[in-house]
GUSE-842178 format. One record per atom (N, C-alpha, C): residue number from 0; residue in one letter; atom name; x, y, z. Coordinates in Angstrom, 1 decimal, padded with zeros to 4 digits. Layout:
! residues N
 num residuo atomo      u      v      w
 NUM       A    CA      X      Y      Z
...
END
This chain:
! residues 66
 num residuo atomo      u      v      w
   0       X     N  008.1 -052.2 -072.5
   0       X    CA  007.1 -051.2 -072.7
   0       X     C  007.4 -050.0 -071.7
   1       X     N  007.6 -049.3 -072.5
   1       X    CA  008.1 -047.6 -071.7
   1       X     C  006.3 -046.3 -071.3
   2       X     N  006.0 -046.2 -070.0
   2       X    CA  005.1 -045.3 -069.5
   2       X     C  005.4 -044.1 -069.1
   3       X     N  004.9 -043.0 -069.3
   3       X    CA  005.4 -041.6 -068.4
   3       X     C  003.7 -041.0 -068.2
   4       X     N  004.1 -040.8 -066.9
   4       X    CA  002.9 -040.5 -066.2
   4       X     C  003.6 -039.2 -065.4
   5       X     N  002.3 -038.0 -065.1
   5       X    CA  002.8 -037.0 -064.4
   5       X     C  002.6 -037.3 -062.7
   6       X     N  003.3 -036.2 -062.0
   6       X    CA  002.5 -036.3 -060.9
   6       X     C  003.1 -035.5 -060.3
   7       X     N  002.2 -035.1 -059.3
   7       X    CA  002.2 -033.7 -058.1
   7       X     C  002.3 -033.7 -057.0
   8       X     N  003.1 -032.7 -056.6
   8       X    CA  003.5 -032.3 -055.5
   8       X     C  004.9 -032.9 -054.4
   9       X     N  005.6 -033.7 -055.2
   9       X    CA  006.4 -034.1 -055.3
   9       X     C  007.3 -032.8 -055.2
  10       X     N  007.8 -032.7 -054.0
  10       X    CA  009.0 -031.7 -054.0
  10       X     C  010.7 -031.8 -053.6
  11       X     N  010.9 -033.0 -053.1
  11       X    CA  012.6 -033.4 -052.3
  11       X     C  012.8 -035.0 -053.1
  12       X     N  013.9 -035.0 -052.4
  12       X    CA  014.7 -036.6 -052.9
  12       X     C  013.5 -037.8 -051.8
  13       X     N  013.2 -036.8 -050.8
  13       X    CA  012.1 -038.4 -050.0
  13       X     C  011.0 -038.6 -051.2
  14       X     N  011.0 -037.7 -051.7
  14       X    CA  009.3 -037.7 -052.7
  14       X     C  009.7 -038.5 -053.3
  15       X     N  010.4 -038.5 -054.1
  15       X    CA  010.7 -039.2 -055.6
  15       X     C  011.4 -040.8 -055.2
  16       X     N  011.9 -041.0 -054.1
  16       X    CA  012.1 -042.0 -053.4
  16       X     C  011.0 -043.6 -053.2
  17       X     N  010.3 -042.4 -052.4
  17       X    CA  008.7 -042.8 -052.1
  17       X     C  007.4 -043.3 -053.3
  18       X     N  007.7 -042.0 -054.6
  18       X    CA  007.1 -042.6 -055.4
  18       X     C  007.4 -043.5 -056.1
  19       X     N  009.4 -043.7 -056.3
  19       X    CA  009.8 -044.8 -057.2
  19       X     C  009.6 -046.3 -056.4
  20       X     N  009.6 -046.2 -055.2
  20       X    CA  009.3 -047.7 -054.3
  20       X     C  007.9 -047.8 -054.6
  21       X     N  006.5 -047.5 -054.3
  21       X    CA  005.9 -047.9 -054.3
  21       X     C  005.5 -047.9 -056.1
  22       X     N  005.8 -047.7 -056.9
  22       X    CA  005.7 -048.2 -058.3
  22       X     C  006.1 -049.5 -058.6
  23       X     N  007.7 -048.9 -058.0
  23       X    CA  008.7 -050.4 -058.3
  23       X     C  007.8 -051.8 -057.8
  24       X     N  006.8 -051.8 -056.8
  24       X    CA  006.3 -053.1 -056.3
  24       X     C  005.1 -053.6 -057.3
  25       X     N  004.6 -052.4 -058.2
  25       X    CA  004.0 -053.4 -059.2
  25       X     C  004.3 -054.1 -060.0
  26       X     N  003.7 -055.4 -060.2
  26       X    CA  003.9 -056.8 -061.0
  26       X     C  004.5 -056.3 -062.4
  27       X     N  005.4 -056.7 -062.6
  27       X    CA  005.9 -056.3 -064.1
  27       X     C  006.4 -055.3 -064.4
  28       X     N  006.9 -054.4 -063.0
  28       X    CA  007.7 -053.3 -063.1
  28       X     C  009.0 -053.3 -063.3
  29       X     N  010.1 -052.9 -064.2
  29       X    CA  011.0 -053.1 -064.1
  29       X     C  012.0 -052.1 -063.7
  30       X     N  011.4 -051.1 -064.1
  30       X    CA  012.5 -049.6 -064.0
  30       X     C  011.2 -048.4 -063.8
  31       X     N  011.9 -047.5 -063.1
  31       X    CA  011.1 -046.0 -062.4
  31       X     C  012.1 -045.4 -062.5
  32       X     N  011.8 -044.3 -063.2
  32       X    CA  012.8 -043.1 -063.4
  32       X     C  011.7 -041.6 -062.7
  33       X     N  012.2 -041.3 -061.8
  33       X    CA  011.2 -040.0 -061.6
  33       X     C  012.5 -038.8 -061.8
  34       X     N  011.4 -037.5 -062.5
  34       X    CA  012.1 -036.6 -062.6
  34       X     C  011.8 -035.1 -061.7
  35       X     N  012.1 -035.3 -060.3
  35       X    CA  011.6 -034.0 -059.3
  35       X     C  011.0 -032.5 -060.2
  36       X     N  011.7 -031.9 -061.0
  36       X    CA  012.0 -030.7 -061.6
  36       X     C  010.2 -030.9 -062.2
  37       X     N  009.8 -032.0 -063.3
  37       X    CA  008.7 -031.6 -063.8
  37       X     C  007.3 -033.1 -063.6
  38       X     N  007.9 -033.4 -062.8
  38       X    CA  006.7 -034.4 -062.1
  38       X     C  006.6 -035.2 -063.0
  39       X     N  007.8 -035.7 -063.8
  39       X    CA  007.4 -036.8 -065.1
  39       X     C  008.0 -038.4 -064.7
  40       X     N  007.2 -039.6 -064.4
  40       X    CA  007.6 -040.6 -063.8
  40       X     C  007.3 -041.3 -065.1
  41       X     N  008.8 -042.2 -065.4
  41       X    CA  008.8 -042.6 -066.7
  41       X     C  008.9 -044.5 -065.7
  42       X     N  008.2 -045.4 -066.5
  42       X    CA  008.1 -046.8 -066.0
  42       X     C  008.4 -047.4 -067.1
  43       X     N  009.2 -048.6 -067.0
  43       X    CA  009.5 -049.5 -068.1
  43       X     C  008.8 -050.6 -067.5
  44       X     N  008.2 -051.8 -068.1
  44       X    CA  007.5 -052.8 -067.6
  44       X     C  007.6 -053.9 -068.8
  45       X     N  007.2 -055.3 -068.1
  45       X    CA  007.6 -056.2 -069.3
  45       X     C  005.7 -056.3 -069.7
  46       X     N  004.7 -055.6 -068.9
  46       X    CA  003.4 -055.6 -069.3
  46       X     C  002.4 -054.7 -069.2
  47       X     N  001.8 -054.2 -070.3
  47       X    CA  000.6 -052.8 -070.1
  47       X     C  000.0 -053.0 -068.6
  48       X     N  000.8 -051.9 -068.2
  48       X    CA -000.2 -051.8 -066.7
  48       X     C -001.5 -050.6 -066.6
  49       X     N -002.5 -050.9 -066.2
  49       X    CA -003.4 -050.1 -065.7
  49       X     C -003.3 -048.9 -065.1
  50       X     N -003.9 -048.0 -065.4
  50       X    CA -003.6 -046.6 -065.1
  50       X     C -003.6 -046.8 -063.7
  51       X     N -005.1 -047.3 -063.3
  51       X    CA -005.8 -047.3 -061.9
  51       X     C -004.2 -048.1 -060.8
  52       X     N -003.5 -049.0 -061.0
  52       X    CA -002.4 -049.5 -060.6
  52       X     C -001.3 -048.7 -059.8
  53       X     N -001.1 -047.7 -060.9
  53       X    CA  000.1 -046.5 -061.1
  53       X     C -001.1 -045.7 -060.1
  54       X     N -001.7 -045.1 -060.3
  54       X    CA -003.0 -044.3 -059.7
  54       X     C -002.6 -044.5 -057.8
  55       X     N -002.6 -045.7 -057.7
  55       X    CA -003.0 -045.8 -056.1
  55       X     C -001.6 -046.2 -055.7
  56       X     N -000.9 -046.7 -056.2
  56       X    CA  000.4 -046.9 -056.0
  56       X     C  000.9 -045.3 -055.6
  57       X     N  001.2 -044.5 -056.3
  57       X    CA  001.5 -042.5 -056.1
  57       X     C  000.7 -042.5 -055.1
  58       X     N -000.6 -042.5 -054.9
  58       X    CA -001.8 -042.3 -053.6
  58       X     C -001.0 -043.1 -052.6
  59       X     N -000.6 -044.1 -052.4
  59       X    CA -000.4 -044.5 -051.5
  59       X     C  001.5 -043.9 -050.7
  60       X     N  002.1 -043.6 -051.9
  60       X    CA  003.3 -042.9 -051.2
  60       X     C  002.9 -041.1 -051.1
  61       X     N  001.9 -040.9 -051.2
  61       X    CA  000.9 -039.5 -051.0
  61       X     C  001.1 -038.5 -051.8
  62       X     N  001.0 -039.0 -053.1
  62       X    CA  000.8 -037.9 -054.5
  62       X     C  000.0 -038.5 -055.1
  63       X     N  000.0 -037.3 -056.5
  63       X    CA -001.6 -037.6 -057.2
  63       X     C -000.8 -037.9 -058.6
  64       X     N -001.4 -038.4 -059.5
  64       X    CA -001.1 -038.1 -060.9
  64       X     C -002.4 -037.4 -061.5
  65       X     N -002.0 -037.3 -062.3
  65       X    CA -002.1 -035.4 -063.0
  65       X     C -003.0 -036.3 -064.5
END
């Protein structure tokens, strides 16, 4: 199951770093693709994850989704 979520203010290679690790630690994550240029973070997972998950996971490496 493929997700694309936006998110902001993500500007360098630490940002997109930071948001692909803390994704990658949720349960059932398999793959994080972030794309710096238009804030589009694409997730593969073997299960529907909760927005609120994805949500605090970005909050916690200090971006927002959109």
């Amino acid at each position: 199951m493929t997700t694309t979520y936006m998110v902001t203010g993500m500007t360098c290679a630490h940002c997109v770093a930071s948001v692909r690790e803390e994704i990658g630690e949720i349960n059932g994550v398999d793959r994080v693709d972030v794309t710096l240029d238009t804030g589009a973070v694409e997730i593969t997972s073997t299960r529907t994850l909760d927005r609120a998950e994805v949500e605090a996971a970005v909050a916690e490496a200090g971006y927002q989704l959109t």
